[in-house]
C-alpha positions in Angstrom: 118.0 141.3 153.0 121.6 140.4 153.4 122.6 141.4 149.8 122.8 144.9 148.5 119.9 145.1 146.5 120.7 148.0 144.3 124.5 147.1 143.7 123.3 143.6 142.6 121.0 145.0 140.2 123.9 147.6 139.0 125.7 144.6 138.6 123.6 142.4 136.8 122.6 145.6 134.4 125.9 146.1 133.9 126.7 142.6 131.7 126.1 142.5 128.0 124.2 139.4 127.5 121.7 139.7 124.3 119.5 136.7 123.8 121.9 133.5 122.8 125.0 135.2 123.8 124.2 134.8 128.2 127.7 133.6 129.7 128.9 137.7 131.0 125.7 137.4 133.2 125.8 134.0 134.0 129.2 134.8 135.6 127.9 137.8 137.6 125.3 135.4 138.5 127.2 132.1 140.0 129.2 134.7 141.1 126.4 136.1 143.6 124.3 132.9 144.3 126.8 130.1 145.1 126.9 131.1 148.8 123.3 130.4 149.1 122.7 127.0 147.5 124.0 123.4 147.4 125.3 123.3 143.7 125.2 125.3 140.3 125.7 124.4 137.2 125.5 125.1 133.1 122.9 123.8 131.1 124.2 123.0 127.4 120.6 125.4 126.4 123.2 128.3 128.0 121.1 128.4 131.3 122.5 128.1 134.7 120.6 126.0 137.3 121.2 126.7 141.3 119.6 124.3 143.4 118.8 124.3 147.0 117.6 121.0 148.9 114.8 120.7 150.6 112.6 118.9 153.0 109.2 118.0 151.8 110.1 116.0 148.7 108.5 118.2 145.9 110.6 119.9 143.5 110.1 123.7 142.4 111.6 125.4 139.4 111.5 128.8 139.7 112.6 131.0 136.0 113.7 133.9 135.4 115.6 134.6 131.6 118.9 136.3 132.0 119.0 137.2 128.0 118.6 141.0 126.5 117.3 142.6 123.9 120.3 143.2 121.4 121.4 143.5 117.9 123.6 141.6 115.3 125.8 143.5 112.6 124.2 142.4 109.1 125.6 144.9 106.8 129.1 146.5 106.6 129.1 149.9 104.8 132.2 152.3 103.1 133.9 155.0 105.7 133.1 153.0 109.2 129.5 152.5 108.8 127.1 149.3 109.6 123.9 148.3 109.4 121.9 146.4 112.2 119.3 144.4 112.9 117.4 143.8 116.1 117.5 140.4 118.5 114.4 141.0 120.4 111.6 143.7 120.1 113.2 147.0 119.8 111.9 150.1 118.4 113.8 151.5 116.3 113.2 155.4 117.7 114.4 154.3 121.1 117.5 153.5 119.4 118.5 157.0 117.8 121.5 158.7 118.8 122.7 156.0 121.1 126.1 154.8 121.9 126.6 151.4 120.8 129.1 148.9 121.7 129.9 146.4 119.2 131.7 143.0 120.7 134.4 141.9 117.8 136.9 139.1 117.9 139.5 141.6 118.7 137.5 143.0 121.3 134.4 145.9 122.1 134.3 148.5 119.1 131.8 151.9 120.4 130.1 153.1 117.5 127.5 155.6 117.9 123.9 155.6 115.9 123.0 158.4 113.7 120.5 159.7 112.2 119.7 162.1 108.9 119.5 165.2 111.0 116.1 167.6 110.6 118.7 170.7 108.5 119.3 168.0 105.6 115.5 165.8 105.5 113.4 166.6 103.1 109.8 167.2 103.7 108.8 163.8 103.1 111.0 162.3 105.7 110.0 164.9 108.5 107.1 162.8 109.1 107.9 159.5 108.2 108.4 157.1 111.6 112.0 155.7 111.2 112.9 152.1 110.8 116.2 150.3 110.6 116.6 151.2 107.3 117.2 154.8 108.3 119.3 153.9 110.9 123.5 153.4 110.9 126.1 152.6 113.0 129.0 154.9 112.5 132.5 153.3 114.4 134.7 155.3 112.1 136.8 157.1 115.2 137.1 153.5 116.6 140.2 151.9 117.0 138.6 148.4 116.5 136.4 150.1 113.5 138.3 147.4 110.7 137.7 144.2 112.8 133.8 144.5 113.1 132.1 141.3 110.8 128.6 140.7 109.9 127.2 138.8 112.3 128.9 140.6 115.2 126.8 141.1 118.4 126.0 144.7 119.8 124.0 146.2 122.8 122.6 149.9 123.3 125.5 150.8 126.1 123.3 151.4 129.3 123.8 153.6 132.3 122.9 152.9 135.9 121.2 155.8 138.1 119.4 155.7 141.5 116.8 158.1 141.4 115.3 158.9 144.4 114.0 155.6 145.5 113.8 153.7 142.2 116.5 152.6 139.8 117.4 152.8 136.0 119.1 150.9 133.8 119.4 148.7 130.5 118.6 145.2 130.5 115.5 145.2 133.8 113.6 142.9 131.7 115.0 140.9 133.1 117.8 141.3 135.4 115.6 142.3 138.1 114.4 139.2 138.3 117.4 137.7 138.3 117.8 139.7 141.3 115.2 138.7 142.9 116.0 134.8 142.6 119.6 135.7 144.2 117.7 137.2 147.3 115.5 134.5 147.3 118.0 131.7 147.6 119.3 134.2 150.7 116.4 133.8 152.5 115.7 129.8 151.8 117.7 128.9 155.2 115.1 130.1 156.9 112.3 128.2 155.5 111.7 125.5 157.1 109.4 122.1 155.0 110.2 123.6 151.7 110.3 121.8 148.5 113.9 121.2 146.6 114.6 124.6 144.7 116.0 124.8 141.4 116.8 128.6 140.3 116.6 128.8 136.7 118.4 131.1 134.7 117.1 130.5 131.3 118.2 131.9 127.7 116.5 133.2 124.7 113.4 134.4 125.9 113.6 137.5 124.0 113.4 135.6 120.8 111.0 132.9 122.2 113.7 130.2 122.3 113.8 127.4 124.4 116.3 127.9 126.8 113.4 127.3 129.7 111.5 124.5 128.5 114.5 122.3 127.7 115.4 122.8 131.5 112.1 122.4 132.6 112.0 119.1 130.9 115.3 117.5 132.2 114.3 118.2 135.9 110.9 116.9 135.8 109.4 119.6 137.9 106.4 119.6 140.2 105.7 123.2 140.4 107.3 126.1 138.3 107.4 129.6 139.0 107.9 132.1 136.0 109.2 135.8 137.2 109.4 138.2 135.0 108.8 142.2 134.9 105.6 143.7 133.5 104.6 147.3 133.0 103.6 149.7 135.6 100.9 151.0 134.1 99.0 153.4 136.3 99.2 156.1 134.2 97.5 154.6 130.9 94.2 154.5 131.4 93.3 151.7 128.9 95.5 148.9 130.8 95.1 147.3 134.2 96.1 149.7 137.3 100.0 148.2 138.0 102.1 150.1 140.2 105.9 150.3 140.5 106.5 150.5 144.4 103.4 148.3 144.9 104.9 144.5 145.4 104.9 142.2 143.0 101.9 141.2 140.3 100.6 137.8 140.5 98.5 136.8 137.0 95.5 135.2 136.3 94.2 133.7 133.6 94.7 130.4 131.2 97.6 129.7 131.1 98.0 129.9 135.1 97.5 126.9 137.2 94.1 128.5 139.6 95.1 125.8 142.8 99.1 127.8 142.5 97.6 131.3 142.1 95.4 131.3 144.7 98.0 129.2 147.3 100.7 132.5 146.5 97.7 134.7 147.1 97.4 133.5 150.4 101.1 132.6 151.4 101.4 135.9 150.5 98.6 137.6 152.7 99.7 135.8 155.7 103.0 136.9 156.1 102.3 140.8 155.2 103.7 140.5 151.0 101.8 143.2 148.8 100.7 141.7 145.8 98.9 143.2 142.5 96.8 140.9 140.1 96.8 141.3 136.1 94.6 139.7 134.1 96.4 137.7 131.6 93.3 136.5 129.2 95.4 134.8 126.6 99.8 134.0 126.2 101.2 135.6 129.0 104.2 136.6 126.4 106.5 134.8 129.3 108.5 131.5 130.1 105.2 130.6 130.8 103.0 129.7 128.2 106.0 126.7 127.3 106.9 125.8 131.0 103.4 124.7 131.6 103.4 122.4 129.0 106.4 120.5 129.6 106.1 116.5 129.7 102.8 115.6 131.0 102.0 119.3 132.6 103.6 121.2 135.4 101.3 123.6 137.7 102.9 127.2 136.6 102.5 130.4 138.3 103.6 133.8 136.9 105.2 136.4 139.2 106.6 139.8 137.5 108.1 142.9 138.5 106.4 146.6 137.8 108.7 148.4 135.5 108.3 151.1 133.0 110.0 151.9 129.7 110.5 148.6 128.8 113.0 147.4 125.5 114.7 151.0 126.2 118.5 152.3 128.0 116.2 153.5 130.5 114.2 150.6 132.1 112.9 151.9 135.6 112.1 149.5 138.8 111.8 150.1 142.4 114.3 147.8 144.3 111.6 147.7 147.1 109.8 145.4 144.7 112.8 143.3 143.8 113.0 142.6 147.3 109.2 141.8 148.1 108.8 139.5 144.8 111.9 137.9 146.4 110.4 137.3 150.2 107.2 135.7 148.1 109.5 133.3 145.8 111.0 132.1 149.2 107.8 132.0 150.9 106.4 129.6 147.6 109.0 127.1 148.6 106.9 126.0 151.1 103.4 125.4 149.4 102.2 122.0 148.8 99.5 121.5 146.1 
């Protein structure tokens, strides 16, 4: 790959984007794509489109949502303390003792989240699982503590680390992805009879919005690839066997056009891409399960990324995956159903 795989994922990590709120990592990402495709541009949905021409006359959208899991101020409180509520699935126990940074008009307030410490709980509350009720915001020592407003925006702020191979970080779901696209559209030069290629950068997804499905519908697609991540799950016994370090994971199921599935399967295994299959009996819980039924119908595929410890500061991927999903995206340009 001619891109640095792990700085580009540092640096899409990096941007505070939660669902609805986008344009930070839409700027890191024209910033990193433009070289490699005809034109880019903003969708009024928030979603950037890069396209690529190609040869063969079909026309491929390939997703991936650039939105976060978040929060929004909904309660001020005396003394420097706020209440919040979550954009996106969060748990509320991932969330404890966090550094939070809160985005006001007069710029980024840190607060940090607290949390009735074990010395001072009574025995009913030892026990009890926490919700955002328990939880507060304190920005007291903040300098920017008196300009915070309901309805202000805030992010858990994330830290990057390579460890050993793989890579940490807030905001995987689904800036890997992202990543992946970016390296794709670095390899399309070399593929030769491929379809026109829209890269999709889509909003919302975290609150099921429809930042992909408006933009599926304005370009009239023939094909649409969905990448997302999904959970390496080798070590829970009850889910399907999906191993970070092991390519990406094609599903199958419903909601998955067979003909596309099974033409990936096979672009795949002739030019050497490791690929893992999940069953995906019902939604997919993706882009998906709208981009397929856009206008009449568009033939969708879904491609994620293993990752672990999703919704937390501490999303893990291997970039080794980033970069085989993105060989396979590439490789897709050129099927023709």
């Amino acid at each position: 790959m001619s891109l640095d795989t792990v700085s580009l994922l540092k640096c899409l990590s990096s941007a505070d984007s939660p669902s609805g709120y986008e344009d930070e990592v839409l700027k890191v990402i024209e910033e990193n794509i433009k070289l490699y495709v005809d034109s880019v541009r903003k969708h009024r949905m928030n979603a950037l489109i890069a396209a690529k021409k190609g040869q063969n006359g079909k026309k491929l959208g390939i997703f991936a949502h650039a939105d976060e899991i978040g929060f929004v101020v909904a309660k001020l409180e005396e003394r420097g303390f706020l209440r919040v509520e979550p954009i996106g699935g969060i748990d509320p126990k991932v969330v404890i003792s966090q550094r939070m940074k809160i985005f006001t008009k007069q710029g980024v307030a840190t607060g940090v989240v607290g949390f009735l410490p074990p010395h001072l709980q009574k025995d009913d509350q030892k026990d009890k699982v926490p919700d955002y009720n328990d939880i507060y915001v304190d920005v007291s020592c903040s300098p920017l503590s008196e300009t915070v407003s309901v309805g202000d925006i805030c992010v858990i702020e994330g830290r990057c680390a390579s460890l050993g191979d793989r890579f940490s970080g807030k905001a995987l779901d689904n800036r890997a992805s992202c990543a992946a696209l970016i390296l794709a559209a670095s390899e399309l030069e070399t593929i030769k009879n491929r379809a026109d290629v829209y890269f999709i950068f889509s909003s919302q997804e975290e609150i099921a919005g429809p930042g992909a499905v408006s933009v599926a519908y304005e370009l009239g697609l023939d094909e649409a690839i969905v990448v997302d991540v999904t959970h390496g799950n080798e070590r829970i016994p009850q889910m399907p066997p999906i191993k970070i370090s092991e390519g990406p994971v094609l599903a199958v199921g419903p909601v998955i056009n067979r003909e596309f599935y099974k033409a990936l399967c096979d672009v795949a295994k002739r030019h050497g891409v490791r690929t893992q299959i999940e069953p995906t009996p019902g939604r997919s819980h993706t882009d998906t399960d709208e981009v397929q039924l856009t206008r009449s119908g568009i033939k969708t595929a879904l491609v994620s990324i293993p990752l672990m410890y999703m919704h937390t500061p501490v999303e893990l991927v291997d970039p080794s995956d980033v970069e085989e999903t993105a060989r396979l995206l590439a490789l897709a340009s050129t099927v023709n159903l």
